[in-house]
ZAVO-107019 format. One line per 2 residues: number of its first residue (from 1); for each residue x, y, z of C-alpha. Coordinates in Angstrom, 3 decimals. Layout:
<pts>
NUM	X Y Z ~ ...
</pts>
This chain:
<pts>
1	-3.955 -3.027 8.691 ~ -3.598 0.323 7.607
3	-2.848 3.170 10.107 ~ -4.866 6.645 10.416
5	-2.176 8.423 8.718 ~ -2.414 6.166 5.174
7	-6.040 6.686 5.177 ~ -7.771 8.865 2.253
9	-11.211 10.220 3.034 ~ -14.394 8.591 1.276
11	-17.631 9.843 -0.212 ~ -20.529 7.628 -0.918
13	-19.968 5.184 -4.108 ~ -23.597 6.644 -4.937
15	-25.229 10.083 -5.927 ~ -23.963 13.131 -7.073
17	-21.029 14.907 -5.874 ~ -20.478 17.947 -4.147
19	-17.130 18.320 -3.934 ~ -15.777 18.676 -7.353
21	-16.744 21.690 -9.627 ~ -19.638 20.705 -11.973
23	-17.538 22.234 -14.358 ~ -14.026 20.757 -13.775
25	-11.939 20.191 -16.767 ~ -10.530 16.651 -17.539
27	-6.646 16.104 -16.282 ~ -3.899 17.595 -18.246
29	-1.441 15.750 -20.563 ~ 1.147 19.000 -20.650
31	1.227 19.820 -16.824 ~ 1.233 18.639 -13.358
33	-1.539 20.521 -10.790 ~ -0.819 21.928 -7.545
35	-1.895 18.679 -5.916 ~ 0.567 16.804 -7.396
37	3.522 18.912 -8.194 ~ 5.801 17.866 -5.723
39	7.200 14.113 -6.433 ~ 6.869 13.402 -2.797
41	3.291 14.201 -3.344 ~ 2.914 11.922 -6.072
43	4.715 8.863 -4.441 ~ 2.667 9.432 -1.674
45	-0.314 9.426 -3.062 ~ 0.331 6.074 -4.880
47	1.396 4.647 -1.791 ~ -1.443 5.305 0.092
49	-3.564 4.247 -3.106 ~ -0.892 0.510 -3.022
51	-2.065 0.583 0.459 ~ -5.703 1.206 0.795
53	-5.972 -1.612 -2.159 ~ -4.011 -4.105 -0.821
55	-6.226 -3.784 2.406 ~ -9.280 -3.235 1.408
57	-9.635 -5.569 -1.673 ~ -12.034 -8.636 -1.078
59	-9.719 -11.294 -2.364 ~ -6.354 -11.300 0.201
61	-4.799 -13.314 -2.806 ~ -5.224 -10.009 -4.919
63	-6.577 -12.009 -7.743 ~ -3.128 -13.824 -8.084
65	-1.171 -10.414 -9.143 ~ 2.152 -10.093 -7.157
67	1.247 -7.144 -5.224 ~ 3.987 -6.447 -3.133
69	6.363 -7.152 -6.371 ~ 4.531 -3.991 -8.269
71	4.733 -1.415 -5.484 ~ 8.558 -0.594 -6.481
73	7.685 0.203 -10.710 ~ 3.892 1.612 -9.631
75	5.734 4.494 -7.066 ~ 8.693 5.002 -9.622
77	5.942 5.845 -12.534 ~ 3.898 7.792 -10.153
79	7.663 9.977 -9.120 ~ 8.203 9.848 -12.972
81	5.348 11.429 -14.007 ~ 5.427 14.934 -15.729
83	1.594 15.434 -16.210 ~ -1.487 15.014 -14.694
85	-2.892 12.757 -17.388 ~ 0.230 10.663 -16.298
87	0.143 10.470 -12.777 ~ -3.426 9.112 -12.949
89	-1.998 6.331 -15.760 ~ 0.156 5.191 -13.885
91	-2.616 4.621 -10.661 ~ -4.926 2.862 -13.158
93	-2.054 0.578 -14.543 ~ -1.639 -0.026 -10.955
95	-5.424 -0.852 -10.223 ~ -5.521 -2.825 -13.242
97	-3.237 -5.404 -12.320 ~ -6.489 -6.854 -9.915
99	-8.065 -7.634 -13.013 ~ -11.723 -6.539 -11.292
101	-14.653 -5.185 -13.146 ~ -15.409 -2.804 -10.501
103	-11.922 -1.394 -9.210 ~ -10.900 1.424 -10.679
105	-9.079 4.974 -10.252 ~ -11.044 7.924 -11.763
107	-9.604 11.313 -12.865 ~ -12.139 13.995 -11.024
109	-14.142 14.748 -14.695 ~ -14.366 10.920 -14.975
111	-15.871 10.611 -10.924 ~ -18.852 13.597 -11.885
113	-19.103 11.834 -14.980 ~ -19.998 8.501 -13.486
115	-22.370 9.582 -11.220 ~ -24.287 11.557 -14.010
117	-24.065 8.518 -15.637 ~ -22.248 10.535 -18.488
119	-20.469 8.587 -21.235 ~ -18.616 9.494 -24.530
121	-20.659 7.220 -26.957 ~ -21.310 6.475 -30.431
123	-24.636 5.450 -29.775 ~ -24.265 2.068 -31.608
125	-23.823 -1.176 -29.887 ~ -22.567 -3.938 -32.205
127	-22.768 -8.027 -31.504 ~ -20.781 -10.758 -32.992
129	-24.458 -12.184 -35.003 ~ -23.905 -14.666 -37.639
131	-20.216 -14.935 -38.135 ~ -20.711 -11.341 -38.902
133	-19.973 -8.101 -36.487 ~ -23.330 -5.938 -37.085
135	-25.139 -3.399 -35.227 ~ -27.223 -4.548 -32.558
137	-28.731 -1.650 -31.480 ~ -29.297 1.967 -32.236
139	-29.546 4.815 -29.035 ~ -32.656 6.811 -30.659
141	-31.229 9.664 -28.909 ~ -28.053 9.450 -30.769
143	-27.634 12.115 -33.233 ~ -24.226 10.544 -34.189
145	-25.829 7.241 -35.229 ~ -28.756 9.004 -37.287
147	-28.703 6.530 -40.387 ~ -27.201 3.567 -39.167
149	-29.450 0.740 -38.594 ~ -30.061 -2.477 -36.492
151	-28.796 -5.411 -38.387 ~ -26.302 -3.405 -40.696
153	-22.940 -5.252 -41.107 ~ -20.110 -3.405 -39.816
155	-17.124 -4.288 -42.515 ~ -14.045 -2.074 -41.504
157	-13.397 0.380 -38.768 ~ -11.005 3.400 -39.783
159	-9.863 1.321 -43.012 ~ -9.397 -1.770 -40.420
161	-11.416 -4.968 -42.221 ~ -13.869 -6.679 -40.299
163	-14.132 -9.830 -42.259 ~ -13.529 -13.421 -41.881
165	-9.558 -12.975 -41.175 ~ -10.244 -10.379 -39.027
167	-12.681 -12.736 -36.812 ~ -10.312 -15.285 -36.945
169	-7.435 -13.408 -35.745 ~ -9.291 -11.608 -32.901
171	-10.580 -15.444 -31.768 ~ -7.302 -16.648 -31.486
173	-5.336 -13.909 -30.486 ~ -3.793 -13.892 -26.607
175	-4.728 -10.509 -25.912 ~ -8.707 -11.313 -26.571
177	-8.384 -14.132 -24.124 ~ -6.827 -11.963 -21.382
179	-8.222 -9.403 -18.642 ~ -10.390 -6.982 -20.639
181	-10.073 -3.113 -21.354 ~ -12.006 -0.531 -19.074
183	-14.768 -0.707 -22.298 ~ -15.213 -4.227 -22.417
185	-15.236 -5.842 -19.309 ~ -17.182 -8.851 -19.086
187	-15.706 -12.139 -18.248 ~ -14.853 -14.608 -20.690
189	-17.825 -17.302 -21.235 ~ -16.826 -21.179 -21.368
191	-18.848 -21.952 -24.089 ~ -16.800 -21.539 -27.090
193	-19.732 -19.515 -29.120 ~ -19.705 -16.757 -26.431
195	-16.194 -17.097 -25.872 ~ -15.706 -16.032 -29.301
197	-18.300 -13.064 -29.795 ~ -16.814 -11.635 -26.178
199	-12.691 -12.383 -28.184 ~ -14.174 -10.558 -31.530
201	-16.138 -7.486 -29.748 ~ -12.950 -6.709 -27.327
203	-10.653 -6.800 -30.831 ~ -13.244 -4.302 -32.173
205	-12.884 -1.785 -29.172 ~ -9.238 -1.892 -29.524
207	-9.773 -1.093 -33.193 ~ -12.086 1.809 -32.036
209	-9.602 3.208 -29.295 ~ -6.809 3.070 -31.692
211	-9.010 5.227 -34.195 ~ -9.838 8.020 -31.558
213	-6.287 7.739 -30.700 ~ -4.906 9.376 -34.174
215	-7.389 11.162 -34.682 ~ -7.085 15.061 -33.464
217	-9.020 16.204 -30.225 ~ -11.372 18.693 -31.983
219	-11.982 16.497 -34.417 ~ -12.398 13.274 -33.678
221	-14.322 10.681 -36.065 ~ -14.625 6.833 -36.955
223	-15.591 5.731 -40.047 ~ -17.890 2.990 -40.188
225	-18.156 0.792 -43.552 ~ -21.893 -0.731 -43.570
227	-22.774 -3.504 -45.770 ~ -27.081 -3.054 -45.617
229	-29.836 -5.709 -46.046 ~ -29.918 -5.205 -49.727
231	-26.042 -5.806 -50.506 ~ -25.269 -2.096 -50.838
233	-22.538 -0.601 -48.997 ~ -22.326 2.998 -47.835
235	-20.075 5.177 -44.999 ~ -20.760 7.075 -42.139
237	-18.643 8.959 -39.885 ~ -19.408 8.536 -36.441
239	-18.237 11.443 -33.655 ~ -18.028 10.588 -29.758
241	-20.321 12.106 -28.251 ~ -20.355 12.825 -24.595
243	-24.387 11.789 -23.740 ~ -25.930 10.925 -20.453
245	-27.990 7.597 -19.761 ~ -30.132 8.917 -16.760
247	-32.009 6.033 -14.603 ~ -35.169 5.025 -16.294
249	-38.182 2.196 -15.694 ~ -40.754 1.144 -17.746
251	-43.921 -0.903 -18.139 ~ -45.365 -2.389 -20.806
253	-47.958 -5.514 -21.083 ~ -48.295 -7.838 -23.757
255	-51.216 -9.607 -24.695 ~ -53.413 -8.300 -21.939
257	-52.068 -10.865 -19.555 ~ -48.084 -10.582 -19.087
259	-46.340 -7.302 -17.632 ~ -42.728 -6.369 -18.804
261	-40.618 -4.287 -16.427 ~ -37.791 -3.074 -17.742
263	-35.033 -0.632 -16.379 ~ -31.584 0.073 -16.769
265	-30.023 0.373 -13.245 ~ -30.338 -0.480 -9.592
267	-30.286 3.146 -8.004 ~ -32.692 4.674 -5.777
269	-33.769 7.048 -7.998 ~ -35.797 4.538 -9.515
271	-37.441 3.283 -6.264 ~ -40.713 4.765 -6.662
273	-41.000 3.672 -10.126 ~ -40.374 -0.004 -9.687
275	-43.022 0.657 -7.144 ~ -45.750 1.484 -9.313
277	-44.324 -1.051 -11.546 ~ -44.719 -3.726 -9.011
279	-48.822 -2.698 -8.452 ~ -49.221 -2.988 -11.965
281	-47.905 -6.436 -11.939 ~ -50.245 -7.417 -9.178
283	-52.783 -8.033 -12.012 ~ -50.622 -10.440 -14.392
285	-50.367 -13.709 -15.362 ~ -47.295 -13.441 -15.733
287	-44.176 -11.060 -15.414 ~ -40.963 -10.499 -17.705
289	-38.369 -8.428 -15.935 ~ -35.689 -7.258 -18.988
291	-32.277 -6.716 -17.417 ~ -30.706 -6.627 -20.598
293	-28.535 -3.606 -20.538 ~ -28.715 -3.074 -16.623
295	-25.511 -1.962 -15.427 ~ -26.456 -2.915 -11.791
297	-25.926 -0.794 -8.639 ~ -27.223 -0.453 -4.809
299	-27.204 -3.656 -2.853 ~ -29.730 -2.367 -0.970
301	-32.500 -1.862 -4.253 ~ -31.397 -5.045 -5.092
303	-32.304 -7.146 -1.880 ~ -35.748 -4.698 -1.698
305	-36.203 -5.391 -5.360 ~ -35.777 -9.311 -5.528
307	-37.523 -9.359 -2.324 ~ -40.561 -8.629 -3.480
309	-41.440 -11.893 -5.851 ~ -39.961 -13.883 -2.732
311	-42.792 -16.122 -0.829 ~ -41.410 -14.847 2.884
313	-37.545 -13.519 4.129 ~ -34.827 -15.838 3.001
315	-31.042 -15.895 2.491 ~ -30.882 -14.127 -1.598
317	-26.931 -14.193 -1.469 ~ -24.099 -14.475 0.348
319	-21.556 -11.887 0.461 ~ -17.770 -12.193 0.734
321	-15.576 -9.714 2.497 ~ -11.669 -9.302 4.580
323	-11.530 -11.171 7.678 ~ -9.260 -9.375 10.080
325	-6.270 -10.621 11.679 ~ -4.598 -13.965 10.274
327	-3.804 -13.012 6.308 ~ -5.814 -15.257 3.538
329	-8.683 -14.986 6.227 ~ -12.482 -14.106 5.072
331	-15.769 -13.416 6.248 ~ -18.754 -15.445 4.433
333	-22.301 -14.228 5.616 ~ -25.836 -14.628 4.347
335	-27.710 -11.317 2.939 ~ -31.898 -11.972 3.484
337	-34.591 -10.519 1.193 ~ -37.946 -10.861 1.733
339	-41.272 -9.507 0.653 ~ -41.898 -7.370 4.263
341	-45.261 -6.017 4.451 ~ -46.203 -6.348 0.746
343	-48.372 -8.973 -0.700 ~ -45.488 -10.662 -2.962
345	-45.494 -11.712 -6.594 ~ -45.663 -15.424 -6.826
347	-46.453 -15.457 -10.607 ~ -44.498 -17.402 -13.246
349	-41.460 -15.287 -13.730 ~ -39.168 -15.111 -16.534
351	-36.004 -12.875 -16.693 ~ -34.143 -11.246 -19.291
353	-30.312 -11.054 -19.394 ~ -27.339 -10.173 -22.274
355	-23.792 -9.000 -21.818 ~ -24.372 -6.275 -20.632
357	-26.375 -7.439 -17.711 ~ -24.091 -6.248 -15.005
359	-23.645 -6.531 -11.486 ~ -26.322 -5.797 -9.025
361	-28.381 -6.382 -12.301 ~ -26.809 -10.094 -12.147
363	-27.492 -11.152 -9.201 ~ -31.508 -10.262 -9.358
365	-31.243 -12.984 -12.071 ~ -29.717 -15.390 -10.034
367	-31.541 -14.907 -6.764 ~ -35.114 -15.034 -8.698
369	-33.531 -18.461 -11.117 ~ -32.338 -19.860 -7.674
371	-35.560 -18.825 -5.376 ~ -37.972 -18.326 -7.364
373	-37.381 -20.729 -10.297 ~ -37.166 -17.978 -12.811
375	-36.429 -18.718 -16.481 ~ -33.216 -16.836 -17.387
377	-33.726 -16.011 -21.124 ~ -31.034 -14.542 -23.523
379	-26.889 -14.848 -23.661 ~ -24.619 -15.221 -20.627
381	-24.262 -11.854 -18.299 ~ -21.360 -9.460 -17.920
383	-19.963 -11.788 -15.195 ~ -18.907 -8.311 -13.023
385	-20.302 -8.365 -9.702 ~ -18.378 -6.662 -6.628
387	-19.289 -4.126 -4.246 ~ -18.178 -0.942 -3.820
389	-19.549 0.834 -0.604 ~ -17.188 4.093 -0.622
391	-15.267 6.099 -3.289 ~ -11.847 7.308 -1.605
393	-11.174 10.772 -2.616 ~ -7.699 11.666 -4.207
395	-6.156 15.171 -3.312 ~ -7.706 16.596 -6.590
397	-10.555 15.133 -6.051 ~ -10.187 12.015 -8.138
399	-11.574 8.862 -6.809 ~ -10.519 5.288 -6.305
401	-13.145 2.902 -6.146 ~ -12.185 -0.499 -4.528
403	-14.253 -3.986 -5.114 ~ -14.665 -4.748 -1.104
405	-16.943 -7.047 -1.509 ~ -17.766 -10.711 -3.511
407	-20.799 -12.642 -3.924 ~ -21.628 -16.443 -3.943
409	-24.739 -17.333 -5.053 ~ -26.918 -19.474 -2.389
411	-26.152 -22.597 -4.500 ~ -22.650 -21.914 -4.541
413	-22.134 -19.718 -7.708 ~ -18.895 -17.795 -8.175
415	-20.478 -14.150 -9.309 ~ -17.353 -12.037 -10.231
417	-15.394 -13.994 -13.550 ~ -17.735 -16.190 -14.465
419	-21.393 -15.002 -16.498 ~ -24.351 -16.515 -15.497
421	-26.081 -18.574 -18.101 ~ -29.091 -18.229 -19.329
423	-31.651 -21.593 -19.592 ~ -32.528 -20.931 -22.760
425	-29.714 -19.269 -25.323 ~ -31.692 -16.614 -27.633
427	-29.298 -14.305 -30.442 ~ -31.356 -13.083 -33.289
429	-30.344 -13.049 -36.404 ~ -29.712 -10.338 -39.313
431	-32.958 -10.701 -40.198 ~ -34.563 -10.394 -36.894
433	-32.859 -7.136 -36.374 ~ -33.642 -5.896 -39.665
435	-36.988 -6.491 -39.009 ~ -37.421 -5.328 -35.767
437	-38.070 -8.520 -33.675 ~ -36.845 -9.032 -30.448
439	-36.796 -12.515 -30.474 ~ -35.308 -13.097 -26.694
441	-38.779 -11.488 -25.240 ~ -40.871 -13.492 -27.444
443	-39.162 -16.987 -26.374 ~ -39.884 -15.740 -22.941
445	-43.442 -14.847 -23.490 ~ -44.042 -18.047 -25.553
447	-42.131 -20.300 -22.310 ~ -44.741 -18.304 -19.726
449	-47.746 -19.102 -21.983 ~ -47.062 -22.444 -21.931
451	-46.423 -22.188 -17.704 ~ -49.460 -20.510 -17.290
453	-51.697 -22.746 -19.472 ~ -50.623 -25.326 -16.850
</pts>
């Protein structure tokens, strides 16, 4: 175990944050701050970082990396390090090696960031659909996607073909089979169709980071080639834009008898809305909850939020966490949800779920497919579920965020590395995104029709 003096102080993984300048200025690539001038400084600082993750981390095994065999090279780049920007490479390389969705060292503009749930974007999400890589969806509050369209083919990045070779080469290269980069990291799915749209999609963010990478700071662009739905081709330049995704829930019926709630992450922010979300559903048939897109969050929302379409309080999960003493030892325990004083939803239930369906986000799915019998609808999930209950704070006020926790589903279900399937696979086509159909909801309202008609 680690003693006082290795410790670093902690601030909630949750919320905003106080203690860094709203207006603090991302790390420098030309200098070294007062923090982390002195090399004994810097080595110490990665030492205490070595430390806190080899001790803290769920897995004693450290996901099969040879911890104690990278301390030596992680404190020699950390001593060799002439720049902020540097330093903090080095700490990431270091975290990296756990091969975790969740664990992860962030530069004190990157920790505000997160919790303003601030991301550089292009506002286009793109999907392996039809042999083809094509824009799946469009952020409508994108100004740098205005033009682009669901369904368009994407057919070079940056002068970098995206055609049949291309595709090939991305599904059978090593590095698309591998650990994935801080953009893309969902799991790799067994089934070879998945396996391959999850290969192709991680060789397209490489292309993209290796575009913003020559291109100058102030002014930096990627060129998207679009083939459209009537053979024509046309470019647009797309520009990172830094653009916040704030919390949001909504509700929407369909057909007069079936409620959809939909929202996009698992933070108490959004507590009163699933709320009134939850009275509305009262009065359905039958309820759709859409977790495509939700990048998870509290363990606490989760438990209340699954709780509520349970019959009475029941084991939901079971969580997996450092035993002390003997090394290699665990602790296994059972988390309980349950409806408390509220009347609970018993209705037919289907669920909603894509890549992008992340963490606390996955396991609502599997708690309401294992305890409530939910159909799960769509492509297999992110396959990234952790927790994280503190952010340690780094002397600049930096944060390292460590995965202290694993799940196991209640029918034995490995969460982290391995996507949950859906029952019934749903991509749409070109055509279904050109036309505007969102095929995955209406398979799910067509399977609770049928339910409910008997």
């Amino acid at each position: 175990m680690l003693g006082a003096c290795t410790l670093l102080p902690t601030r909630p993984s949750s919320g905003l944050i106080t203690d860094i300048p709203e207006d603090v200025a991302p790390v420098s690539a030309t200098r070294l701050s007062p923090a982390y001038a002195g090399e004994g400084g810097r080595v110490e600082t990665a030492d205490r970082v070595w430390r806190l993750l080899a001790d803290r981390f769920y897995d004693p095994h450290m996901n099969g990396a040879d911890w104690a065999g990278l301390r030596a090279s992680a404190l020699a780049q950390a001593a060799a390090a002439r720049s902020d920007a540097a330093f903090y490479a080095a700490l990431k390389a270091m975290a990296g090696q756990l091969r975790d969705s969740h664990t992860q060292v962030l530069t004190p503009r990157e920790a505000l960031d997160r919790r303003r749930f601030v991301a550089s974007r292009l506002g286009v999400t793109m999907h392996l659909i039809e042999g083809q890589v094509a824009v799946l969806e469009v952020d409508p509050e994108s100004r740098a996607a205005a033009g682009v369209r669901p369904g368009d083919v994407v057919v070079g990045i940056d002068g970098v073909a995206l055609g049949a070779d291309f595709i090939r080469a991305a599904s059978n290269d090593p590095a698309t089979a591998g650990p994935a980069s801080i953009d893309a990291i969902e799991a790799l799915p067994a089934d070879p169709r998945d396996a391959e749209r999850v290969r192709v999609l991680r060789a397209v963010t490489r292309v993209l980071a290796q575009a913003l990478e020559r291109a100058p700071e102030s002014a930096r662009v990627v060129r998207f080639d679009l083939r459209l739905a009537d053979g024509s081709t046309r470019s647009v330049e797309l520009r990172p834009t830094p653009q916040a995704r704030p919390p949001q829930a909504r509700v929407r019926w369909l057909d007069g008898q079936t409620v959809v709630i939909r929202f996009n992450r698992f933070v108490t922010e959004l507590r009163s809305d699933l709320e009134r979300a939850l009275e509305a559903a009262a009065g359905a048939q039958a309820i759709i909850i859409d977790l495509r897109g939700n990048g998870g969050g509290d363990h606490d929302l989760y438990l209340w939020f699954v709780g509520q379409f349970l019959p009475d309080e029941r084991a939901a999960m079971r969580t997996v966490t450092r035993g002390e003493g003997a090394y290699g030892s665990q602790k296994v325990r059972d988390v309980r949800a349950g409806p408390g004083s509220r009347v609970p939803l018993l209705q037919p239930v289907a669920v909603l779920i894509d890549a992008r369906t992340d963490s606390a986000a996955e396991l609502a799915a599997v708690t309401l497919q294992e305890q409530r019998g939910a159909a799960l609808i769509g492509e297999p999930t992110c396959g990234c579920v952790v927790g994280v209950p503190v952010e340690y704070v780094l002397p600049d006020g930096g944060g390292v965020r460590i995965a202290e926790t694993g799940f196991i589903s209640m029918r034995g279900a490995r969460m982290e590395g391995e996507p949950t399937l859906p029952a019934v696979r749903v991509v749409p086509t070109l055509a279904d995104l050109r036309a505007g159909r969102d095929v995955v909801l209406e398979e799910a309202l067509r399977r609770l029709n049928v339910r409910v008609a008997h």
